[in-house]
C-alpha positions as CSV (number, residue, x, y, z in Angstrom):
1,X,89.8,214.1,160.8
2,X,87.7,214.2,157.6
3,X,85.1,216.9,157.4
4,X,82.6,214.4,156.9
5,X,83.8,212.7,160.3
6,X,83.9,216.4,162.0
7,X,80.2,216.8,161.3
8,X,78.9,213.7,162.5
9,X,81.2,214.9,165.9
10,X,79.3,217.9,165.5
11,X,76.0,217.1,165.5
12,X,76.3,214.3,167.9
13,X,77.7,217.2,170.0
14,X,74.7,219.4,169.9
15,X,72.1,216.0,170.3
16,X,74.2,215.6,173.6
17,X,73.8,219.4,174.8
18,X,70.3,219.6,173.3
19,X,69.4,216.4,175.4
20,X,71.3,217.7,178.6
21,X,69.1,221.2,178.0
22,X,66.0,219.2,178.1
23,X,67.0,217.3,181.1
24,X,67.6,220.1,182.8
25,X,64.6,222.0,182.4
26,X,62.7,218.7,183.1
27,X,64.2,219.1,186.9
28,X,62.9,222.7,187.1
29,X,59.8,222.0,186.2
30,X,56.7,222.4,183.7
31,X,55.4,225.8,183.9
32,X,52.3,224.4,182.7
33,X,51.8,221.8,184.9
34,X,52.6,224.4,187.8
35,X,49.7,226.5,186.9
36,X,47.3,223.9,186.9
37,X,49.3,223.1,190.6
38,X,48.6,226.6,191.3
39,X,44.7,226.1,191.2
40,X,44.7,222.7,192.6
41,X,46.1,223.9,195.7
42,X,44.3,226.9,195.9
43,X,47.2,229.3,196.0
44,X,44.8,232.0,194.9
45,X,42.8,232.3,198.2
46,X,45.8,234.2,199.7
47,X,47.4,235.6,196.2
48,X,46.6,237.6,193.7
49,X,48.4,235.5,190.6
50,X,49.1,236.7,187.1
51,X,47.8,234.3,184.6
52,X,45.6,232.6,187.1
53,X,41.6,233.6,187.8
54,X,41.7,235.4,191.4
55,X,38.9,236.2,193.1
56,X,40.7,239.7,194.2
57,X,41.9,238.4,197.4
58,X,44.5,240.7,199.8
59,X,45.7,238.0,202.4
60,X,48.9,237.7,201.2
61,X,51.3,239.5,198.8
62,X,50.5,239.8,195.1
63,X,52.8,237.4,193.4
64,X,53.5,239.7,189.8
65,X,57.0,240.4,188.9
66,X,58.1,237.3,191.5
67,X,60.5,236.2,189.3
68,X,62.7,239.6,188.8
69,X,62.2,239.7,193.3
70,X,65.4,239.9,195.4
71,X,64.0,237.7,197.8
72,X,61.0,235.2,198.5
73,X,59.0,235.9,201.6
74,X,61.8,238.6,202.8
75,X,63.7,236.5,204.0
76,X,65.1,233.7,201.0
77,X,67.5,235.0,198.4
78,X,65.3,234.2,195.3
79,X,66.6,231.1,193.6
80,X,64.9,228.3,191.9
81,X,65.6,226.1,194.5
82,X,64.7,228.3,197.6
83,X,61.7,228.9,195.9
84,X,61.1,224.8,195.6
85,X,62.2,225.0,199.6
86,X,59.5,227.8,200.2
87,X,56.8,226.2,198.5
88,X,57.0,222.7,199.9
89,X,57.4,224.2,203.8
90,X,56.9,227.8,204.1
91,X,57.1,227.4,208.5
92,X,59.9,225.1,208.4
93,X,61.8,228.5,206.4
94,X,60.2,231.2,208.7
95,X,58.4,230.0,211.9
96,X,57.1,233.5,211.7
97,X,55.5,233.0,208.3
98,X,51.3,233.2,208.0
99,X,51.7,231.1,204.8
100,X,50.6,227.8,205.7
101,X,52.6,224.1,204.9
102,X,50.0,223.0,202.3
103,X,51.3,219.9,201.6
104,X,52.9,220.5,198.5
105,X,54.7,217.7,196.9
106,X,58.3,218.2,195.4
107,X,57.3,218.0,191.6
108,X,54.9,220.0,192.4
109,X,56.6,223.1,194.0
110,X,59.1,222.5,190.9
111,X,56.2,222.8,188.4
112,X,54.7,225.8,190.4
113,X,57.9,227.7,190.3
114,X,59.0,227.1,186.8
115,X,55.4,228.6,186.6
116,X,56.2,231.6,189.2
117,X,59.5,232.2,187.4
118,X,57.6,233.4,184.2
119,X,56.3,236.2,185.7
120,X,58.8,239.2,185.1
């Protein structure tokens, strides 16, 4: 193949895996977009957020250093997806849970934790 040929394969290559990156985090979520989620849905009553005004509240576990966490809620091993799982039905995971099913839509838990996920 001539090299001119080999770097046209080349960069087509990294368009492809460049595009396939971008896709991919798309799916995960905006971390953005999952704080503003945060504060519409109030998750700040019960936690005490990093990044996020609190009003100092003690209901429910502080949510710093979630992302580096063995586990969500005890009982989840702490994946992107279980967190997504979590978020969207908290009762449905653990009947025993006090964390309420607020409704949370899918893109919604993915935005919130791609947003969760950047606190290490």
């Amino acid at each position: 193949m001539p090299p001119r040929f080999r770097h046209a394969a080349f960069a087509i290559s990294l368009l492809m895996v460049s595009a396939a990156c971008q896709a991919q985090a798309a799916a995960r979520g905006d971390p953005e977009r999952g704080k503003q989620a945060i504060e519409h849905y109030g998750c700040v009553s019960c936690h005490v957020i990093p990044g996020i005004d609190n009003p100092g509240s003690n209901v429910a576990p502080p949510l710093r250093e979630i992302g580096t966490r063995s586990y969500i809620a005890g009982v989840l091993p702490n994946t992107f997806e279980n967190m997504v799982r979590w978020l969207q039905d908290p009762p449905k995971v653990d009947p025993r849970t006090a964390m309420p099913n607020m409704g949370i839509t899918e893109k919604d838990a993915r935005d919130i934790a791609a947003y969760l996920y950047t606190l290490k």
